[in-house]
ROKOL-566488 format. One record per residue (C-alpha): residue number from 1; residue in three letters; chain; z negated, x, y negated. Coordinates in steps of 0.02 Angstrom, whole numbers. Layout:
! ROKOL-566488
(NUM, ALA, A, (Z, X, Y))
...
//
This chain:
! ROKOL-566488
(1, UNK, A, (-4845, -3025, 8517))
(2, UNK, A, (-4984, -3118, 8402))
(3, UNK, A, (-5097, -3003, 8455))
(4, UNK, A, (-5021, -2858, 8433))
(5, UNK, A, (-4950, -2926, 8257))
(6, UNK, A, (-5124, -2982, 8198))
(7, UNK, A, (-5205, -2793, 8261))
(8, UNK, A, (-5045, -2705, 8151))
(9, UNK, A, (-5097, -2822, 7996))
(10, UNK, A, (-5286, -2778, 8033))
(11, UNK, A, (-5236, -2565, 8045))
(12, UNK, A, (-5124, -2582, 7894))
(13, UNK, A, (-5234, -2696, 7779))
(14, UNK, A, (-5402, -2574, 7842))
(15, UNK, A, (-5312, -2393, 7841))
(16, UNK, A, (-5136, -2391, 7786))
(17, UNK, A, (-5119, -2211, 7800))
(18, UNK, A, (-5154, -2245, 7977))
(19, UNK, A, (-5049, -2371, 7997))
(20, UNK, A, (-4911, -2288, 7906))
(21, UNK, A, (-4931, -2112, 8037))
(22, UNK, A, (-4908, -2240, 8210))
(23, UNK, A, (-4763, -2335, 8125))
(24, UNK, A, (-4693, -2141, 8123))
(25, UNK, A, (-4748, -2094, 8282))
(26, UNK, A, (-4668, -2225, 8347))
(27, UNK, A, (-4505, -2195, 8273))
(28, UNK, A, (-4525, -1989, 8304))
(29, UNK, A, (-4555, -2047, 8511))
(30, UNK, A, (-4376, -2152, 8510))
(31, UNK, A, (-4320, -2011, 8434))
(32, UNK, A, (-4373, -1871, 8565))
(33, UNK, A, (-4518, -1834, 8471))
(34, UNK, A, (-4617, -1842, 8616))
(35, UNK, A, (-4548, -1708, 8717))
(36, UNK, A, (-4555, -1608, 8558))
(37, UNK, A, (-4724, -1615, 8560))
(38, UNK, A, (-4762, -1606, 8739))
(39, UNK, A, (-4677, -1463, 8742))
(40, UNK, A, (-4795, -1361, 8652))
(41, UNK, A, (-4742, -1390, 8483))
(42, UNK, A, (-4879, -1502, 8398))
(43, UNK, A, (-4942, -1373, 8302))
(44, UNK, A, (-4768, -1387, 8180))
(45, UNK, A, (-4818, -1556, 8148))
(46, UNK, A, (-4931, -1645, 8023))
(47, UNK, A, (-5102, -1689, 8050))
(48, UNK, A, (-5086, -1850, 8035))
(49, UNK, A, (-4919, -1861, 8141))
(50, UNK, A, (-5029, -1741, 8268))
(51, UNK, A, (-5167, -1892, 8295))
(52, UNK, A, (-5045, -2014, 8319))
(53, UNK, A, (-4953, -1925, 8461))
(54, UNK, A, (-5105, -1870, 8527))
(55, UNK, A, (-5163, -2072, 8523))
(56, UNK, A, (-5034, -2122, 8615))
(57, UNK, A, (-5020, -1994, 8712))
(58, UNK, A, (-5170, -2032, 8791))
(59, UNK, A, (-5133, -2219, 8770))
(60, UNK, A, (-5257, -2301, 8919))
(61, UNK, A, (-5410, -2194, 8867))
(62, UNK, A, (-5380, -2249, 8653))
(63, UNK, A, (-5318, -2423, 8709))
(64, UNK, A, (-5517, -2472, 8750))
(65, UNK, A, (-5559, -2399, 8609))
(66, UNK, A, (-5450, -2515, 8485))
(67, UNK, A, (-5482, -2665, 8614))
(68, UNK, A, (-5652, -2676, 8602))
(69, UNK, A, (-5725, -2605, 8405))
(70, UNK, A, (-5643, -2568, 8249))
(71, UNK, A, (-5535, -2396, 8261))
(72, UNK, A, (-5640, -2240, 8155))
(73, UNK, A, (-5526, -2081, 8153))
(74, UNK, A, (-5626, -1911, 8140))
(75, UNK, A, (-5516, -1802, 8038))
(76, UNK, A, (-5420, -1670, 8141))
(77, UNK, A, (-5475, -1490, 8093))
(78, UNK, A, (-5346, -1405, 7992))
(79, UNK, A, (-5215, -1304, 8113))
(80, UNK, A, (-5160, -1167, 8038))
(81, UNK, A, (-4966, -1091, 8129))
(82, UNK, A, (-5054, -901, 8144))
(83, UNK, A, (-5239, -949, 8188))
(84, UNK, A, (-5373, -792, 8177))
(85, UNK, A, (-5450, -734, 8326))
(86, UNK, A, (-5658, -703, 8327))
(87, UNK, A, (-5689, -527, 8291))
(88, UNK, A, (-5817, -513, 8453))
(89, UNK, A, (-5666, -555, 8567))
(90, UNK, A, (-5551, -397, 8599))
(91, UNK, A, (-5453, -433, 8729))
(92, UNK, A, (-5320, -295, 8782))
(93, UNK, A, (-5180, -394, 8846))
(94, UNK, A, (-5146, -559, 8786))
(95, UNK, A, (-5130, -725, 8910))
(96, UNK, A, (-4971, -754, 8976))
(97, UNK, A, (-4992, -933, 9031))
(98, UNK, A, (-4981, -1100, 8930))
(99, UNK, A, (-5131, -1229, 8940))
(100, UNK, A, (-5054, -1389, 9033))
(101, UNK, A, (-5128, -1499, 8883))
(102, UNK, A, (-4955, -1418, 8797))
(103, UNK, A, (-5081, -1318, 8664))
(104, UNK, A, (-5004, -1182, 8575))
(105, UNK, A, (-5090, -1010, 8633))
(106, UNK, A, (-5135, -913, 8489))
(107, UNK, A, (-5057, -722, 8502))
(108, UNK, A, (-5231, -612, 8523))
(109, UNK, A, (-5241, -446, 8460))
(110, UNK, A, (-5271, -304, 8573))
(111, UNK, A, (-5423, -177, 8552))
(112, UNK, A, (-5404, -34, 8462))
(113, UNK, A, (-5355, 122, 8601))
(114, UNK, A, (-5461, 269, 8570))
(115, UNK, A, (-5372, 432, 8529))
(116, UNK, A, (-5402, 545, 8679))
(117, UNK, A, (-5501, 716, 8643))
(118, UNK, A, (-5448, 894, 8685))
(119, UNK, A, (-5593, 958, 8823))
(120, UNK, A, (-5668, 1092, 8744))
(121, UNK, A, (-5631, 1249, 8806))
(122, UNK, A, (-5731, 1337, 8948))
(123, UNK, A, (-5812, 1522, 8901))
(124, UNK, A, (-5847, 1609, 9060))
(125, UNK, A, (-6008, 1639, 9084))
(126, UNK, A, (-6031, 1844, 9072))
(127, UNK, A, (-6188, 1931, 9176))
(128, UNK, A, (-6297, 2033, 9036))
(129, UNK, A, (-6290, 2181, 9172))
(130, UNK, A, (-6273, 2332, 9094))
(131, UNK, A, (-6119, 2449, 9150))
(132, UNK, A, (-6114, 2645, 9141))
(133, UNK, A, (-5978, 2768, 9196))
(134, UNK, A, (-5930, 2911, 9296))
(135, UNK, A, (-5816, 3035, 9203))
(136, UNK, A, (-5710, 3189, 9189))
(137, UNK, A, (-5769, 3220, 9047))
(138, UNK, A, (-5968, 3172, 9017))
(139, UNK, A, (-6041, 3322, 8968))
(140, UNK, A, (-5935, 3316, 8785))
(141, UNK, A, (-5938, 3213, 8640))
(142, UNK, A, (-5739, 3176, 8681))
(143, UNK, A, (-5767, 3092, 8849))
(144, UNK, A, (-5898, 2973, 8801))
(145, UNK, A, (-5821, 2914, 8659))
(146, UNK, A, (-5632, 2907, 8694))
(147, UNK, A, (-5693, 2777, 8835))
(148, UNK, A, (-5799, 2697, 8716))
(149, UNK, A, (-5679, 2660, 8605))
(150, UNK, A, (-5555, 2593, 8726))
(151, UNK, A, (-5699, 2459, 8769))
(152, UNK, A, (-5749, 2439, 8598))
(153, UNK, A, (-5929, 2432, 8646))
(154, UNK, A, (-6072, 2573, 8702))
(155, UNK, A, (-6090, 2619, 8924))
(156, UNK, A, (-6286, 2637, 8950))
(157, UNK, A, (-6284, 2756, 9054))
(158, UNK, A, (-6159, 2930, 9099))
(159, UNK, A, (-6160, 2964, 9297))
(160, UNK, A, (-6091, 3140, 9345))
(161, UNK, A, (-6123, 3253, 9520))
(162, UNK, A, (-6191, 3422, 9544))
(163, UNK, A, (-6194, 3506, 9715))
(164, UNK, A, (-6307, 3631, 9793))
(165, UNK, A, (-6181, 3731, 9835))
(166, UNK, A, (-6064, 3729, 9674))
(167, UNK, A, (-6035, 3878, 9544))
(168, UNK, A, (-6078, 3720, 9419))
(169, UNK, A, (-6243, 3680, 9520))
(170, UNK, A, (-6369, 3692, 9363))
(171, UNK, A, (-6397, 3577, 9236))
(172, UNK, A, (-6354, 3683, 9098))
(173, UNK, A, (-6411, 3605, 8897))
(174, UNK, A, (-6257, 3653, 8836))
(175, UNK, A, (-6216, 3511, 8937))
(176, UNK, A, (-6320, 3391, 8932))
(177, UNK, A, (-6314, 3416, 8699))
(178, UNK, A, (-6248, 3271, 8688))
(179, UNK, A, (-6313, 3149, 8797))
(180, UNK, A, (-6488, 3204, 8717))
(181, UNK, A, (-6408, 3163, 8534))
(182, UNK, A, (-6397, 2981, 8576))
(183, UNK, A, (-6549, 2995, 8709))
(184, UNK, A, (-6423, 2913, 8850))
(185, UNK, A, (-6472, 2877, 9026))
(186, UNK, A, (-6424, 3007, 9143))
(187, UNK, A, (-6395, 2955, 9309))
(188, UNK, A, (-6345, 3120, 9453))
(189, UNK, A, (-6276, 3105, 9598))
(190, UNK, A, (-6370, 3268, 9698))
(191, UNK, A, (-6262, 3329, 9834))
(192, UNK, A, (-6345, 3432, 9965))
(193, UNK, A, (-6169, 3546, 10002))
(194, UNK, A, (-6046, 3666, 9942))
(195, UNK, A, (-5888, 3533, 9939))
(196, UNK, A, (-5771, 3686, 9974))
(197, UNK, A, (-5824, 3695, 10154))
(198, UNK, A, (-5798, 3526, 10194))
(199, UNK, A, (-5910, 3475, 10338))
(200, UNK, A, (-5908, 3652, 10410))
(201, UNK, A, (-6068, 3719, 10282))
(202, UNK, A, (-6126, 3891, 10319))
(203, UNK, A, (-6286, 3809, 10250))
(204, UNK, A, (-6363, 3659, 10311))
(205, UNK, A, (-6452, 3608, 10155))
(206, UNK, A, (-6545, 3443, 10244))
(207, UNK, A, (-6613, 3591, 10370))
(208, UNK, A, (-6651, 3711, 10224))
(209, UNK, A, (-6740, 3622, 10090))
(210, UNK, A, (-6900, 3565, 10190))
(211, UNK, A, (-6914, 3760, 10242))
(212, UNK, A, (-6947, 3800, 10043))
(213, UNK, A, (-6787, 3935, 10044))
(214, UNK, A, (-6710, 3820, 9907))
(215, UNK, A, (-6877, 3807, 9794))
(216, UNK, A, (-6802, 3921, 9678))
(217, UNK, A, (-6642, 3809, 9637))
(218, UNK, A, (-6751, 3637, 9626))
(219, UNK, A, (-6873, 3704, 9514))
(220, UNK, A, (-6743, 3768, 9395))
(221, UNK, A, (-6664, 3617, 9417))
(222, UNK, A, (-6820, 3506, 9381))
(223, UNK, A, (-6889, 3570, 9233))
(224, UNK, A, (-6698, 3547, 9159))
(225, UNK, A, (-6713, 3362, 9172))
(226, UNK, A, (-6907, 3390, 9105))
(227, UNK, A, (-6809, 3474, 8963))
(228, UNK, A, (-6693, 3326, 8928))
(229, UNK, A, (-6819, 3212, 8879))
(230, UNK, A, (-6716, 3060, 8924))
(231, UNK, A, (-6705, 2945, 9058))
(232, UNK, A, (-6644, 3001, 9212))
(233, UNK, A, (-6613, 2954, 9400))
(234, UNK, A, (-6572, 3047, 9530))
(235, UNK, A, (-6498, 2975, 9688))
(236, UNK, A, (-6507, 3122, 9823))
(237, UNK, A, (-6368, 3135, 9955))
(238, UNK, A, (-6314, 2956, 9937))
(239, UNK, A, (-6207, 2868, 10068))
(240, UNK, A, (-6298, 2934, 10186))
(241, UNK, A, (-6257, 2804, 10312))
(242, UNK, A, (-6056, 2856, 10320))
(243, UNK, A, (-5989, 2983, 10407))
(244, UNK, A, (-5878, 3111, 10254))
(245, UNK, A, (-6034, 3201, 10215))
(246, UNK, A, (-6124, 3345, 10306))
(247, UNK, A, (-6270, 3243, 10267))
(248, UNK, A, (-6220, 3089, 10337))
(249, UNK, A, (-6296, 2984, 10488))
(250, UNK, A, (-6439, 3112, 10517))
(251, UNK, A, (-6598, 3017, 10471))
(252, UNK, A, (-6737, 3105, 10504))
(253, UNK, A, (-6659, 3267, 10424))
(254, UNK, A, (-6613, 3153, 10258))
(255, UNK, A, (-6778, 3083, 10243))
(256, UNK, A, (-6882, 3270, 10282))
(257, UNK, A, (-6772, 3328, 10117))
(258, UNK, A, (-6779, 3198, 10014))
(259, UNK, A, (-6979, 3165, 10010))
(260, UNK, A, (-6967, 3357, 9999))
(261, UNK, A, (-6884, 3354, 9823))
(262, UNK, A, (-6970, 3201, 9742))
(263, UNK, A, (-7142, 3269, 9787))
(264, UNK, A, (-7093, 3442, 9698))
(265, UNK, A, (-7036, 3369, 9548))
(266, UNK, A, (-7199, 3280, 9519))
(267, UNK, A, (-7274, 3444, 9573))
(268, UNK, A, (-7181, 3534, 9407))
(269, UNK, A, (-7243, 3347, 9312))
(270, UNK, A, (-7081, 3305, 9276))
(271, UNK, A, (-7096, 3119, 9238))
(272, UNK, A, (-6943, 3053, 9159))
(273, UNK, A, (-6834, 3053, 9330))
(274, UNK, A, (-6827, 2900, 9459))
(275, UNK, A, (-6766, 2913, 9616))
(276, UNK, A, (-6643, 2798, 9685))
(277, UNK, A, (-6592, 2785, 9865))
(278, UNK, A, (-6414, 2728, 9848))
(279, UNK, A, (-6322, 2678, 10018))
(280, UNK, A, (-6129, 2632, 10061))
(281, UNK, A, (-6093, 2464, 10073))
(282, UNK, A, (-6041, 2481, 10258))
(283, UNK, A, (-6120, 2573, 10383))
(284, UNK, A, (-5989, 2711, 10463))
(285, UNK, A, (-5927, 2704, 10617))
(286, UNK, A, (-5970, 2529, 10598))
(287, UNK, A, (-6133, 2450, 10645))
(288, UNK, A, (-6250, 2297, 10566))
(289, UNK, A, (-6299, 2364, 10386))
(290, UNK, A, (-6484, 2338, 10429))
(291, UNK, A, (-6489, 2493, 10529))
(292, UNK, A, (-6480, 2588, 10354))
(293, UNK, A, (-6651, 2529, 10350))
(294, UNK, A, (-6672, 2709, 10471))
(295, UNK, A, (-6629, 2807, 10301))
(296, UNK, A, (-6758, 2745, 10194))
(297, UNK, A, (-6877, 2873, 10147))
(298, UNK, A, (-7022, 2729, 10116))
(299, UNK, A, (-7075, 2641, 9966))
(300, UNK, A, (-7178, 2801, 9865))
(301, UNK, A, (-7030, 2900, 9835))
(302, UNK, A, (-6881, 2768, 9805))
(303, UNK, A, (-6906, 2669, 9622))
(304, UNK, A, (-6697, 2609, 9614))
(305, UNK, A, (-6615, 2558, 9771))
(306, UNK, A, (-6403, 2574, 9758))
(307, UNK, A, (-6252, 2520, 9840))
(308, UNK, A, (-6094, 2601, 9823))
(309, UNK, A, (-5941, 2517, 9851))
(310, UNK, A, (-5749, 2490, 9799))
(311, UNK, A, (-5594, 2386, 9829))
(312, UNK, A, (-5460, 2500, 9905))
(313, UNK, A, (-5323, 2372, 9895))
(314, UNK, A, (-5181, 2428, 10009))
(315, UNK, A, (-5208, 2597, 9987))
(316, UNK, A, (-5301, 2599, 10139))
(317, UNK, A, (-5350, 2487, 10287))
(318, UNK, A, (-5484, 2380, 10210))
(319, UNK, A, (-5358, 2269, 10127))
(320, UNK, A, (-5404, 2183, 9972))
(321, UNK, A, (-5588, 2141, 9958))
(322, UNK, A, (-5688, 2045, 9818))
(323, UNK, A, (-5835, 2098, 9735))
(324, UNK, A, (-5898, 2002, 9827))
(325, UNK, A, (-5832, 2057, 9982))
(326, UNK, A, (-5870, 2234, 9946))
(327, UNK, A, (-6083, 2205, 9908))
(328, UNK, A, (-6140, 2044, 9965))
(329, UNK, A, (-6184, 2091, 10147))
(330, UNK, A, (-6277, 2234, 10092))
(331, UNK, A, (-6343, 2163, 9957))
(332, UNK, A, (-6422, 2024, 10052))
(333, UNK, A, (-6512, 2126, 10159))
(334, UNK, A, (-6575, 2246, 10060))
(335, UNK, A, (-6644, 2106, 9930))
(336, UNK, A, (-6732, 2021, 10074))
(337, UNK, A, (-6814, 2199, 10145))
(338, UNK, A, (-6869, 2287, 9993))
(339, UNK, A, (-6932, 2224, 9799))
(340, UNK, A, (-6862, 2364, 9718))
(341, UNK, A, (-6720, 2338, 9582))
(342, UNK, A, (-6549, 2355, 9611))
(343, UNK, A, (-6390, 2456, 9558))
(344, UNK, A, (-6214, 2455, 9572))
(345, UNK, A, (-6219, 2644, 9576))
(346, UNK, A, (-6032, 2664, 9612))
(347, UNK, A, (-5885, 2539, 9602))
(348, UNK, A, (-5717, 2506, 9552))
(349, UNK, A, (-5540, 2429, 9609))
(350, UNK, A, (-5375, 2480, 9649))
(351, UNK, A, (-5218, 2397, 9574))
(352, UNK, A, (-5132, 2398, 9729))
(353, UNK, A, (-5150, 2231, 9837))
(354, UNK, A, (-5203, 2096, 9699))
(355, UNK, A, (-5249, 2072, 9541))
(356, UNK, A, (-5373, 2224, 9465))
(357, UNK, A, (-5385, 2134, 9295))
(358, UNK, A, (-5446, 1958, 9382))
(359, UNK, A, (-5570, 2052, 9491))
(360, UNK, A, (-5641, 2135, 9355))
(361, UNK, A, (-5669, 1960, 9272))
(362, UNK, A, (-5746, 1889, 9444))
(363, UNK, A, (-5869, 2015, 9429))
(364, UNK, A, (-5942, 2002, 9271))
(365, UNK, A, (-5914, 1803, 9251))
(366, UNK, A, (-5950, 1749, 9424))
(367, UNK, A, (-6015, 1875, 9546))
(368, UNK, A, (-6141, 1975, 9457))
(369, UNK, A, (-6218, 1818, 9384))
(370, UNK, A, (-6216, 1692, 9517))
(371, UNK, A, (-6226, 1798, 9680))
(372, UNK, A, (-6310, 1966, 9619))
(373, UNK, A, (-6445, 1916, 9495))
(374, UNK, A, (-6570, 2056, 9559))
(375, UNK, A, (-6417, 2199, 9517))
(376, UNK, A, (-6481, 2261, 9327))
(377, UNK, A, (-6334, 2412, 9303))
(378, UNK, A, (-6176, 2456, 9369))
(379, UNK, A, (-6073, 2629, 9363))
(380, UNK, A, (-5896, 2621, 9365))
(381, UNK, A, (-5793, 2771, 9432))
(382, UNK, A, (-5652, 2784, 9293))
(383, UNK, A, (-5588, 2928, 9382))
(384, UNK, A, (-5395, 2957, 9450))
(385, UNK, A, (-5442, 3007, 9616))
(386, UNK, A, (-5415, 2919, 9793))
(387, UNK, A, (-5301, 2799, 9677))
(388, UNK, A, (-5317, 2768, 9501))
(389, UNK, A, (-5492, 2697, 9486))
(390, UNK, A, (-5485, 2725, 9296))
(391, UNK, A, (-5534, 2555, 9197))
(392, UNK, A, (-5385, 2566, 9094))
(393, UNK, A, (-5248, 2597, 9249))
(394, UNK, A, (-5173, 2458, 9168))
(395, UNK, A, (-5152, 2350, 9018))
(396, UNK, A, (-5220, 2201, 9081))
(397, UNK, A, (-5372, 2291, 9173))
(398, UNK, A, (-5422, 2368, 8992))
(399, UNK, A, (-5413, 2197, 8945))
(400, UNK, A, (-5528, 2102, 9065))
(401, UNK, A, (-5666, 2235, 9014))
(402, UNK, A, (-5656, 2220, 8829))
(403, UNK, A, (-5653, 2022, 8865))
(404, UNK, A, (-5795, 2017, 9008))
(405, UNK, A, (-5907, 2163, 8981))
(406, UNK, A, (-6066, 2137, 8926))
//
């Protein structure tokens, strides 16, 4: 007790501030001060009540420290109760668990959450093919533009038929007036029959036309298209490779008529026709579409190579075919066999069996571009014929080509 009497007179006569905070201490720990403060609470009390706890608290450790030099107190920082956290910490959920030294954890703030973005919206990718049509009504001012102006943008081309053996077999200028006014592509499907006999002809054109007894008729018929002035192609007896036209699956007779014709027209120097060799997407009956390869005439007389091609739906036995579906088999091989360009030279979909308007988009936004890159023009057949072909059979169909054409 001397000692510890003579050490209280030495604290109180050195530092009586000091002394004056253990006296307290002392009287705060009878009075369950120090469970107060173990429990996390030290923070509530003053600084100098803090280092007095805090100094017995750790009693063994500070009791050397008295025992053996003079006692120096470092001042305590100044606690505040809501202490700031660092701005380079951002922690997004704050600690949960208390230090076991009893410290009060400060409260951290979490990180700011960004405000999520709207994706932008995805614009189909259209192909810049160009699209034509076939029509009732091509050869008047009427029939071009009523279709026109459903689309709200220009066809490049107008596709029509003429047949040897028709009343309506010449290509008359009253007809073609105007075409010529806007100087539009004309592309003519040439069809070596008279469609009234059916497949029973009392003329077999492919026979006749080598012989020179229809000279007459082609020469007439040439300088016509001389007399146009415009652009035109001519795809002779096309689909040759089916089986619904007197012409059909007879090679060697289709290709002795067709070299026939081209080399007469350069004969009469007519030089603003090409000559496209257009095919069916299928061979019928049924075989591997590289046999078509029998049809070609050979590489001087064919400048366009064509497929034609539609999506029956239901309305027949093919079921409901893609784009896709319809071309790419045929396609494929005839990009890989010949470096000539490539048309669509007839197409179009049914509404029955799917969705008309979403294969319309499919081809321009996805097919054409990404599977058919070598196909430069397509003709749709917006006629009301097998079914109703037309482009605007339907609300939504009109639709999909005034949002997806080119």
């Amino acid at each position: 007790m001397p000692k510890i009497s003579a050490l209280l007179r030495r604290v109180f006569s050195e530092n009586p501030r000091l002394f004056l905070s253990v006296i307290l201490a002392t009287v705060l720990l009878a009075l369950g001060g120090y469970t107060y403060a173990v429990k996390g609470n030290l923070g509530n009390l003053s600084p100098l009540v803090q280092v007095a706890l805090a100094a017995n608290t750790h009693s063994n450790k500070n009791h050397d420290k008295f025992a053996g030099s003079t006692p120096s107190v470092t001042p305590s920082p100044t606690i505040s109760s809501s202490p700031t956290v660092a701005p380079s910490i951002q922690p997004t959920v704050a600690p949960t668990s208390v230090p076991s030294s009893g410290t009060a954890t400060p409260t951290l703030t979490s990180a700011p959450v960004a405000t999520p973005t709207t994706a932008p919206t995805i614009v189909p990718v259209t192909s810049n093919v160009k699209m034509g049509v076939v029509i009732n009504d091509w050869n008047t001012s009427t029939g071009v533009t009523t279709v026109e102006s459903e689309l709200g943008k220009p066809v490049s081309h107008l596709s029509f038929f003429k047949q040897f053996g028709s009343p309506y077999r010449d290509l008359s200028s009253s007809d073609l007036a105007y075409a010529k006014s806007r100087n539009m592509k004309l592309i003519i499907a040439w069809e070596p029959w008279d469609p009234s006999q059916g497949m029973n002809q009392s003329t077999d054109y492919l026979k006749a036309i080598p012989t020179g007894s229809q000279d007459a008729y082609l020469i007439n018929f040439a300088n016509s298209v001389k007399s146009y002035g415009g652009p035109v192609v001519i795809r002779f007896g096309h689909e040759m490779n089916g089986n619904w036209y007197p012409w059909g699956n007879r090679p060697d007779d289709y290709k002795a008529a067709y070299r026939y014709i081209v080399n007469l027209f350069r004969a009469q120097g007519v030089t603003n026709v090409s000559w496209m060799w257009a095919i069916n997407s299928d061979n019928v009956p049924y075989t591997d579409i590289s046999t078509a390869s029998q049809f070609y005439p050979g590489d001087d007389v064919v400048d366009i190579i064509g497929i034609d091609g539609y999506n029956s739906g239901t309305t027949n036995s093919s079921g409901w075919r893609s784009f896709s579906g319809v071309f790419s088999n045929a396609y494929n091989f005839l990009t890989r066999t010949y470096n000539k360009p490539i048309y669509i030279a007839e197409t179009a979909s049914a509404e029955q069996g799917g969705d008309k308007a979403a294969w319309v988009k499919d081809m321009f936004t996805n097919a054409l571009p990404n599977l058919f890159p070598k196909v430069s023009e397509i003709t749709w057949f917006d006629l009301n014929k097998e079914t109703d072909w037309r482009i605007d059979s339907s609300a939504t169909s009109l639709q999909a080509f005034k949002t997806y054409m080119p």
